[in-house]
VMD Tcl script that builds the backbone (N, CA, C; Angstrom):
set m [mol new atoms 234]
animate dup $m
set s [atomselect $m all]
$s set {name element resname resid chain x y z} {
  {N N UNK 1 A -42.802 -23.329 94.889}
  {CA C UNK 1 A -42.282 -24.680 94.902}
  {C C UNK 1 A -42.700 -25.333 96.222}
  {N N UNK 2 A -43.307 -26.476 95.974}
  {CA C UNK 2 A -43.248 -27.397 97.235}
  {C C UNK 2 A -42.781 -27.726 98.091}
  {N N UNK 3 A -42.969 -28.396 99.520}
  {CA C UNK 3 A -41.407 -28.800 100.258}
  {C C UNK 3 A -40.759 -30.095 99.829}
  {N N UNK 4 A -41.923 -30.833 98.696}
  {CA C UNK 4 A -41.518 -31.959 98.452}
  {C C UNK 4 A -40.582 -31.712 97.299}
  {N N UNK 5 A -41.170 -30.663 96.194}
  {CA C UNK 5 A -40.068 -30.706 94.670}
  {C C UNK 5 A -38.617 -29.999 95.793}
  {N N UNK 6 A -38.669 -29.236 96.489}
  {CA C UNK 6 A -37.694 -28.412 97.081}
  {C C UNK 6 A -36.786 -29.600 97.408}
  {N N UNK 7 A -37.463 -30.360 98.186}
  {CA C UNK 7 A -36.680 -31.659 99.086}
  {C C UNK 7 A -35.741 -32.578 97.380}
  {N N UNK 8 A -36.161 -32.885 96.692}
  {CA C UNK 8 A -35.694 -33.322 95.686}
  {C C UNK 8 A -35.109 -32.286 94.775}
  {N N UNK 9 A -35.312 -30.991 95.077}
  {CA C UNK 9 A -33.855 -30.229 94.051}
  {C C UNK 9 A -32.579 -30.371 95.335}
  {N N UNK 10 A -33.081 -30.417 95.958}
  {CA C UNK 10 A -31.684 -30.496 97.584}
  {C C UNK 10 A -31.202 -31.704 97.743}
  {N N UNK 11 A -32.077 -32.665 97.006}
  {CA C UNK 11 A -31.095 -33.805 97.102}
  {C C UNK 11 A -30.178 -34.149 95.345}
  {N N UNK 12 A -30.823 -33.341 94.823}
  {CA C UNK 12 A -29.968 -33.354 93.190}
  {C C UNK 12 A -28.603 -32.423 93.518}
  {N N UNK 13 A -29.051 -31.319 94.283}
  {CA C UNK 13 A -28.025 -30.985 94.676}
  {C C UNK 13 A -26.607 -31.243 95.653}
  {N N UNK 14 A -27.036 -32.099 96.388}
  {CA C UNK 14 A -26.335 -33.246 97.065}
  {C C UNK 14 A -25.521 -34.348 96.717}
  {N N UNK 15 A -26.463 -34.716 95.467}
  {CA C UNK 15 A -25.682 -35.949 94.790}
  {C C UNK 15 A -26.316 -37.344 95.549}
  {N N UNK 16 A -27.447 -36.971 96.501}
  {CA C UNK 16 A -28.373 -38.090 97.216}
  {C C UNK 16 A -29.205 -37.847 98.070}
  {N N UNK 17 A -30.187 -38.790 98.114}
  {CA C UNK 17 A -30.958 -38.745 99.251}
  {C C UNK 17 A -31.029 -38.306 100.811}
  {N N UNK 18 A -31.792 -37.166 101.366}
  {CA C UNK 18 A -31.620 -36.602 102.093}
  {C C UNK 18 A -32.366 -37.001 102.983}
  {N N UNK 19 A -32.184 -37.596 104.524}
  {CA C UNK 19 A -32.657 -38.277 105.433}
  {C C UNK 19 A -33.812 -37.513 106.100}
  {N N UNK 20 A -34.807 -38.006 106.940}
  {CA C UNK 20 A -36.195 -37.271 107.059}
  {C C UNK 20 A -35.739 -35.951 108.112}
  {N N UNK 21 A -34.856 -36.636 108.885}
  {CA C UNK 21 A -34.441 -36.503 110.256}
  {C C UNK 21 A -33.414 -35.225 109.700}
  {N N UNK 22 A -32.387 -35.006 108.695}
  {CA C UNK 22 A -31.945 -33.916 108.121}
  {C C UNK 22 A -32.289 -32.677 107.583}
  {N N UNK 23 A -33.511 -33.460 106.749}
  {CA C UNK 23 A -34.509 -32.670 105.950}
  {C C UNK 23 A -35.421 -31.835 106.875}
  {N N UNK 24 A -35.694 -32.282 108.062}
  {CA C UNK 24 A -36.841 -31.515 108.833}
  {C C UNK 24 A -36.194 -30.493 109.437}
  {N N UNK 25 A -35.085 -30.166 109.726}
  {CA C UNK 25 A -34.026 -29.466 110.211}
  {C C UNK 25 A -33.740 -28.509 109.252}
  {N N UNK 26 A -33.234 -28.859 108.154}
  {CA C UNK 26 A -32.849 -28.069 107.136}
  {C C UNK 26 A -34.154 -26.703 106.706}
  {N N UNK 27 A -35.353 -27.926 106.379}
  {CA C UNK 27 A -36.152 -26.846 105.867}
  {C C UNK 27 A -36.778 -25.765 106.895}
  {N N UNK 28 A -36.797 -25.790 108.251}
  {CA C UNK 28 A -36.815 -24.873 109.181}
  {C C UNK 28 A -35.845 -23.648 109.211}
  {N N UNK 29 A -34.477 -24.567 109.466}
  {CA C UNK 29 A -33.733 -23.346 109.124}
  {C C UNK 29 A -33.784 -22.734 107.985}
  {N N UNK 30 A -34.294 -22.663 106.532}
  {CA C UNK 30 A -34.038 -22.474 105.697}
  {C C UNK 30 A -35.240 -21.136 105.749}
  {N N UNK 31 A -36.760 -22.036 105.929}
  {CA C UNK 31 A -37.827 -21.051 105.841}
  {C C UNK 31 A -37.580 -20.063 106.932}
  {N N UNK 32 A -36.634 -19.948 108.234}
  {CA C UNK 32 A -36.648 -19.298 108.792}
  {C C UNK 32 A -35.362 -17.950 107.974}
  {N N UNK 33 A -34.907 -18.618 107.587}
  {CA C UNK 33 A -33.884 -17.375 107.253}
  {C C UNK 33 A -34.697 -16.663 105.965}
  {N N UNK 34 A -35.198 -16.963 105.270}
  {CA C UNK 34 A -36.126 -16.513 104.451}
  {C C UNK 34 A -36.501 -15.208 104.787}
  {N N UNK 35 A -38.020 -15.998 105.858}
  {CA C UNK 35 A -38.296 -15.291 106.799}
  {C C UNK 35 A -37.678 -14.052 107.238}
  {N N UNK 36 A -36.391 -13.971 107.846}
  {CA C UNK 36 A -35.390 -12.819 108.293}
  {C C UNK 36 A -35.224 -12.254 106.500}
  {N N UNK 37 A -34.780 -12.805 105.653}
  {CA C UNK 37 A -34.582 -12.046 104.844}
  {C C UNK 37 A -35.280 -10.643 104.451}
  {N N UNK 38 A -37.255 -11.296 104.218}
  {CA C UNK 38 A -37.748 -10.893 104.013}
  {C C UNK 38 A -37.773 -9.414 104.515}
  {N N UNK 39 A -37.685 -9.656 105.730}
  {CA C UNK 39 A -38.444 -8.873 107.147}
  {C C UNK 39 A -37.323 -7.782 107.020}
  {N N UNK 40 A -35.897 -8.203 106.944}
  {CA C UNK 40 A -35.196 -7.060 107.064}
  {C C UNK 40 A -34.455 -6.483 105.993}
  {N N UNK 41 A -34.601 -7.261 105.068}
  {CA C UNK 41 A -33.598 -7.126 103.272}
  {C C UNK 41 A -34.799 -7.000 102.106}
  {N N UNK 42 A -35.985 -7.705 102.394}
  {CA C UNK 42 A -36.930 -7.623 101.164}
  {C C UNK 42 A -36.850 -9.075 100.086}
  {N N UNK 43 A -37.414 -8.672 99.278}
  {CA C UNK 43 A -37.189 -9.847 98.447}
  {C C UNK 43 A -36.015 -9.324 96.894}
  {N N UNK 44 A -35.826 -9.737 96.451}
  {CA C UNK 44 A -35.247 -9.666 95.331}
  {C C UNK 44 A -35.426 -10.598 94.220}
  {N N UNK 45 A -35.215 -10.581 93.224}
  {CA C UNK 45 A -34.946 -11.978 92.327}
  {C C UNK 45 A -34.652 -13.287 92.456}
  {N N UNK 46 A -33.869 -12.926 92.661}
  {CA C UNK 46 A -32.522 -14.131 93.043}
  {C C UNK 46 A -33.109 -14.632 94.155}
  {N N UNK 47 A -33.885 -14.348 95.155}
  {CA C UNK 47 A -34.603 -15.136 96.163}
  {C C UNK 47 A -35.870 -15.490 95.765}
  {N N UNK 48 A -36.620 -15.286 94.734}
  {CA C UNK 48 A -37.226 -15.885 94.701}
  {C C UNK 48 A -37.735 -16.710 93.587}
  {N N UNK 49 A -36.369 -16.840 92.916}
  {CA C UNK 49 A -36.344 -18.243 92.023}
  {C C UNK 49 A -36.406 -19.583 92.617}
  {N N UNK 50 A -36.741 -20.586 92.474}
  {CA C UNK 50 A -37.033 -22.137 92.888}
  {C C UNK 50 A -36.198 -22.538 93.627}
  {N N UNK 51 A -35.290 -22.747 92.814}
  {CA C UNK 51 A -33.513 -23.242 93.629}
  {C C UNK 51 A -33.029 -22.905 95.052}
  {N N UNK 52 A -33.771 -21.499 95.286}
  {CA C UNK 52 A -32.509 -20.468 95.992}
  {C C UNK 52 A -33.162 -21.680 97.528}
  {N N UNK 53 A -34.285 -21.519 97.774}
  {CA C UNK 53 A -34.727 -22.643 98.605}
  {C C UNK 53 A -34.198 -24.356 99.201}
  {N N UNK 54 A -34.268 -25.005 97.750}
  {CA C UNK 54 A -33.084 -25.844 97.760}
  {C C UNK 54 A -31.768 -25.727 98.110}
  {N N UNK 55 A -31.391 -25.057 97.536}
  {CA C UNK 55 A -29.629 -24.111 97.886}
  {C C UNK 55 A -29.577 -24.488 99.688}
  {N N UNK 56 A -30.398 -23.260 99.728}
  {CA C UNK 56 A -30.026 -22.608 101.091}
  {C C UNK 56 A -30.194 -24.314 102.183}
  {N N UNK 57 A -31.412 -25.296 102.067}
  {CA C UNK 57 A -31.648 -26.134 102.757}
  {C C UNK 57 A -29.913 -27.138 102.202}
  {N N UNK 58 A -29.280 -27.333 101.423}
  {CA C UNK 58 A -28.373 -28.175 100.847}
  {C C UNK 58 A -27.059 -27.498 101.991}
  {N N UNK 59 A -27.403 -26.375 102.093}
  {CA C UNK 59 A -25.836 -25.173 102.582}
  {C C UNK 59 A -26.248 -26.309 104.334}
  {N N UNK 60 A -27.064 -26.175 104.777}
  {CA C UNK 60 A -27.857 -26.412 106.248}
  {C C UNK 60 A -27.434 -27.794 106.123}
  {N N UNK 61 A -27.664 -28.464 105.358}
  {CA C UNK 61 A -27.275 -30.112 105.222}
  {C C UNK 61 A -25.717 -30.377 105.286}
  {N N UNK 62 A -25.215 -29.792 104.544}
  {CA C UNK 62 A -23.804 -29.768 104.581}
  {C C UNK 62 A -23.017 -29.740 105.454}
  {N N UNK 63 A -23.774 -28.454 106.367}
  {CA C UNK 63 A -22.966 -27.896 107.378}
  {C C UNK 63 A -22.845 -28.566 108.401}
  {N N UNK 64 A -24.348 -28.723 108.949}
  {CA C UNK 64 A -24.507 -30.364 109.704}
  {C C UNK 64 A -23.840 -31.566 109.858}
  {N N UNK 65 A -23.690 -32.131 108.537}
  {CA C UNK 65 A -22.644 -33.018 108.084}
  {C C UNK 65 A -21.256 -32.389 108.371}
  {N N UNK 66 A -20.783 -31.525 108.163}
  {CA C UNK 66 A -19.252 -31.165 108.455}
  {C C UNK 66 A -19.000 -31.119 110.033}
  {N N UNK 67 A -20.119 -30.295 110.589}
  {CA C UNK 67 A -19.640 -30.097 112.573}
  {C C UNK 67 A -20.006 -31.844 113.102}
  {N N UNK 68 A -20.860 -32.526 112.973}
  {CA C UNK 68 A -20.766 -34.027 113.249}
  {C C UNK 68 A -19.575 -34.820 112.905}
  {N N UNK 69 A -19.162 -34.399 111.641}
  {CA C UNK 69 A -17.538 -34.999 111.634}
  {C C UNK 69 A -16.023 -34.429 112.512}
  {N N UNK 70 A -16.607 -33.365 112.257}
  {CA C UNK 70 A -15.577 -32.296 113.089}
  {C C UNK 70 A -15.561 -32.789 114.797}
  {N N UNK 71 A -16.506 -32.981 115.345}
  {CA C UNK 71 A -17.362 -33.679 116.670}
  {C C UNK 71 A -16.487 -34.763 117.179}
  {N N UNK 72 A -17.007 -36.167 115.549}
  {CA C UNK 72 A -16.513 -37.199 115.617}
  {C C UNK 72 A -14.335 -37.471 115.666}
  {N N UNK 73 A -14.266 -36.212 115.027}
  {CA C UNK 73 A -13.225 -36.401 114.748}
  {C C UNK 73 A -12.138 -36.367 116.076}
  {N N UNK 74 A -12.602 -34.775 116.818}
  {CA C UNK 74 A -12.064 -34.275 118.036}
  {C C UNK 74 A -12.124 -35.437 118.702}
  {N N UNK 75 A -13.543 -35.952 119.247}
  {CA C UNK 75 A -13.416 -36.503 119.941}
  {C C UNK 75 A -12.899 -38.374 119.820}
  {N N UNK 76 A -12.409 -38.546 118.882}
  {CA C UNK 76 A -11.483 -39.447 118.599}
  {C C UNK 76 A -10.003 -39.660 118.713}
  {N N UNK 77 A -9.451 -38.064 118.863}
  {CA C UNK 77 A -7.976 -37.557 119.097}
  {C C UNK 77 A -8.077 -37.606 120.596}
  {N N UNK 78 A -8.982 -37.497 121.633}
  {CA C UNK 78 A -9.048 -37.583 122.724}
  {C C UNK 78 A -9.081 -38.419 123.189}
}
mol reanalyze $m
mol bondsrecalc $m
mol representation Tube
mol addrep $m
């Protein structure tokens, strides 16, 4: 799979459009954990169906999005 079909199953999975500036982030971390997978777990199935790529970059997007609010939030109680 592409980084472009990848980039568009991660944003189906989202429920929207995923910003360039998110996306370039995501798919690093994503190919990097791969990467580690590979190197120390192997491959399996389940990693290397289409999705699991998308997935993993959507988990990275998310998370992002949650500690920036978490950020925004603290530092609003202050």
């Amino acid at each position: 799979m592409s980084e472009e079909e990848t980039r568009k199953r991660t944003s189906a999975i989202l429920g929207h459009p995923v910003s360039d500036s998110a996306w370039s982030e995501a798919w690093e971390k994503a190919k990097r954990k791969i990467r580690h997978i590979a190197e120390f777990c192997g491959y399996d199935g389940c990693r290397e169906q289409p999705g699991y790529m998308a997935q993993l970059a959507a988990e990275y997007i998310r998370e992002a999005a949650f500690s920036a609010w978490t950020i925004k939030r603290r530092a609003a109680k202050n």
